[in-house]
Phi, psi and omega in degrees: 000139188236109204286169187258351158196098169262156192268125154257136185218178202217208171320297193299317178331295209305324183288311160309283160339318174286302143001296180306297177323288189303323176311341206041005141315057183287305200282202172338354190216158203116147181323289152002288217265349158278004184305282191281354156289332159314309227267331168291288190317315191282329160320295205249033156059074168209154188318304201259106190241135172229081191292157183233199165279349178172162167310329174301310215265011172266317180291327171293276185316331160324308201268355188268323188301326197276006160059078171289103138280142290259130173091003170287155186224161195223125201233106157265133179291120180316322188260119203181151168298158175307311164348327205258316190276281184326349151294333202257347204267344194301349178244055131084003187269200168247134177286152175212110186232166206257161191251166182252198172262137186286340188212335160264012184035006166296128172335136188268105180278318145341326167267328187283305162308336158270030178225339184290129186227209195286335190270353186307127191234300158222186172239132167272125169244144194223106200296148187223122181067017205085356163268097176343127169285178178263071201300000185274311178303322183293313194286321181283330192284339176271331169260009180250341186253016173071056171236145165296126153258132191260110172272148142255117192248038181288332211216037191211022187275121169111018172278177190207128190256084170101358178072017166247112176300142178319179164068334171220081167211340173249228139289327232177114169239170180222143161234173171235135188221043163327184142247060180250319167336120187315336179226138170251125181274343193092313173221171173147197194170132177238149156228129170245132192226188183230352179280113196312303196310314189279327162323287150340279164316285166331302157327312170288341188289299174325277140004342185082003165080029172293150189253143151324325204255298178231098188297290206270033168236103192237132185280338191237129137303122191210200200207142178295144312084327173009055195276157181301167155314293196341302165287350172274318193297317172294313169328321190275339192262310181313332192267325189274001167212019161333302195298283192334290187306257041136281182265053138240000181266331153323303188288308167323301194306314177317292213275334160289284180313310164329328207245003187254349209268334164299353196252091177335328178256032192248112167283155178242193178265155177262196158202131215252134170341312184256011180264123181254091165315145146234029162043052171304290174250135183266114197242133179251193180212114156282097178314351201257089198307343179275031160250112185286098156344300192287339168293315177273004162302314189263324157339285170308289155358284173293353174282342182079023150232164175257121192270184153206132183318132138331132159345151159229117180330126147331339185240024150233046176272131173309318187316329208241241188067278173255026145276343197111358201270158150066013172297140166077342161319126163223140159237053176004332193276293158329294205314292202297307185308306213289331184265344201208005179233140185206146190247152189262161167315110245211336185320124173316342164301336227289140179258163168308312176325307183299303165328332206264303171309311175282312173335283154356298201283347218267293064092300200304311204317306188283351127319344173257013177280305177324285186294015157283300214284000000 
C-alpha cells in the first residue's frame, strides 16, 4: 500500500527529541519550544512566533485577537477545512463566504471584494495545497476598508508569493505542523504576527489567560493550547532541513506532472508567475463532470494506493445548516473540486519508484472510469 502522505524522519528528529526527554523540559517550556517559535517567525520574516496545539487552535487564537461582536463578519473561502469557518462562529462572528478559483483553487479575490460590507472586520485568506492566493490585491482591499487580513498558511510552508513566504504577507498568520505538513510537530500549530498587543494576547490566550503577576486570576477566558518541548524539539530538526523538504516536494510534483500530463482528463496543478508552490498535495481534477472522484479513489485503492478526497464547501456543511448559515448558498467552483478533485500520494517518504508506480495506477484508474460512462 502506498500512503497518501507519510512524514520522513531521521536522526536527527531523533536526536533532539531524545535530548529534549533527558533534559525533563517534556511539557509547555524549554529551549525547544523558544528555539523554535524564533527560527519560524524569522523563517518566514515576522516578529512573533506563538506555538499552540494544533492549526485549529492557531485559527481560534487568530480570530480571538480580533475581539468580535456579534454580527461581525468574517470572509472566507467555502473550499476549506472546517477549521476556519469555526473559528470565526466559535467568537461570535458570521463566516460570509467566497468561492474559489478553477485552477489555483485559492479564494476568487474579485468575490471578496463584492462581499465586503460595513460589518467586515477581516478576511482569511487560505493558501491552498501549497499555492499562495493572490495576496497584493487582498492587501489593498485589506487598508482601504480597515480590514484584518488572517493568512492561513497551513498548508503553504516555504511557498512564496512575489518572492515573500507565505506566513509573513498578512496581519496575523497561522499554521499547522500536522504530521501530514511539510515540517512536522506530530500535532502542533503557530500563529505569527509582527503585532505586539496580539502577540501578547496570544500567549495568554494559549495559557488559560493566566496573569504573571496573580496565576489563578483571570480577567479573559483563554483555552489550553500548549504546545510541548517535546513537540518543538522535532519541529526545530525538522526546521534544519526545511529547504531539503521543500524541494523535494517541487521534484515530486515535476515527476508527477511529467508523467500525467498526456492524460486529457486530468487538470493537474499550476503554479502562477508569481508563485513558488511547494505542492503540499499534488491534487488532480476530473475534467470530465460524469466522472466521480470516489470512483477513481477506489479504483486506485484496490491498485494499493491511497487518495484522499478535496475539501467539501463550507456551505454544504450540516453542522452550520443547523446554525443557519450558507442555506441555499451555491459555489459552482467548490462544488465541482469537491466531487472530482482527489490529492494523490504526496509524503515526504514518497520514492521515485512509488511516484512512478501511482502515476501508473492513476492513468489506468481514469481509463477505467472511461470505459464506465
Amino acid at each position: 500500500m502506498i500512503p497518501v502522505n507519510e512524514p520522513a524522519l531521521g536522526e536527527r528528529e531523533l536526536e533532539l527529541v531524545a535530548d529534549c526527554v533527558r533534559t525533563g523540559w517534556v511539557s509547555s517550556a524549554g529551549r525547544y519550544l523558544d528555539e523554535f517559535e524564533r527560527r519560524w517567525a524569522e523563517y518566514c520574516g515576522v516578529k512573533h512566533g506563538v506555538a499552540v496545539s494544533s492549526g485549529t487552535a492557531a485559527l481560534n487564537v487568530a480570530v480571538s485577537c480580533l475581539r468580535l461582536e456579534p454580527g461581525d463578519e468574517v470572509i472566507l473561502p467555502s473550499f476549506t477545512i472546517i477549521s476556519c469557518a469555526q473559528a470565526v462562529t466559535k467568537h461570535g462572528g458570521l463566516p460570509v463566504l467566497v468561492d474559489c478559483e478553477p485552477d489555483t483553487w485559492c479564494l476568487d479575490v474579485d468575490q471578496v471584494a463584492a462581499r465586503i460590507t460595513s460589518r467586515t472586520r477581516a478576511v482569511m485568506v487560505v493558501h491552498m495545497y501549497g499555492h499562495p492566493a493572490d495576496m497584493d490585491p487582498l492587501r489593498e482591499l485589506a487598508e482601504r476598508h480597515g480590514l484584518v487580513l488572517i493568512e492561513d498558511a497551513a498548508e503553504a510552508h516555504g511557498a512564496e508569493y512575489k518572492g515573500r513566504r507565505c506566513g509573513g504577507l498578512g496581519d496575523i498568520s497561522c499554521f499547522s505542523f500536522y504530521a501530514n505538513k511539510i515540517i512536522t510537530t506530530g500535532e502542533g500549530g503557530m500563529l505569527l504576527t509582527d503585532d505586539d498587543d496580539w502577540a501578547a494576547h496570544a500567549r495568554a490566550y494559549r495559557n488559560l489567560c493566566f496573569r504573571a503577576d496573580r496565576r489563578f486570576y483571570h480577567e479573559e477566558l483563554g483555552e489550553n493550547y500548549r504546545m510541548t518541548n517535546m513537540q518543538a524539539a522535532l519541529g526545530v530538526a525538522q526546521l534544519d532541513r526545511v529547504d531539503e523538504i521543500v524541494a523535494h516536494k517541487r521534484a515530486m510534483a515535476v515527476a508527477y506532472t511529467e508523467r500525467l500530463r498526456s492524460c486529457e482528463a486530468l487538470q493537474l496543478p499550476v503554479e502562477r508567475e508569481w508563485a513558488r508552490s511547494t505542492f503540499w498535495m499534488y491534487g488532480v481534477v476530473l475534467k470530465d463532470g460524469r466522472r466521480d472522484a470516489a470512483d477513481v479513489a477506489r479504483m486506485l485503492l484496490e491498485r494499493g494506493v491511497q487518495t484522499r478526497p478535496f475539501f467539501l464547501g463550507m456551505h454544504e456543511q450540516p453542522a452550520f445548516h443547523r446554525m443557519g448559515l450558507f442555506v441555499a448558498e451555491a459555489y459552482p467552483v467548490t462544488e465541482m473540486l469537491g466531487r472530482q478533485g482527489l490529492y494523490l500520494p504526496s509524503g515526504t517518504a514518497l520514492t521515485e519508484e512509488q511516484v512512478e508506480a501511482v502515476s501508473a495506477a492513476v492513468l489506468d484508474s481514469v481509463a477505467g472510469a472511461a470505459r464506465r460512462i
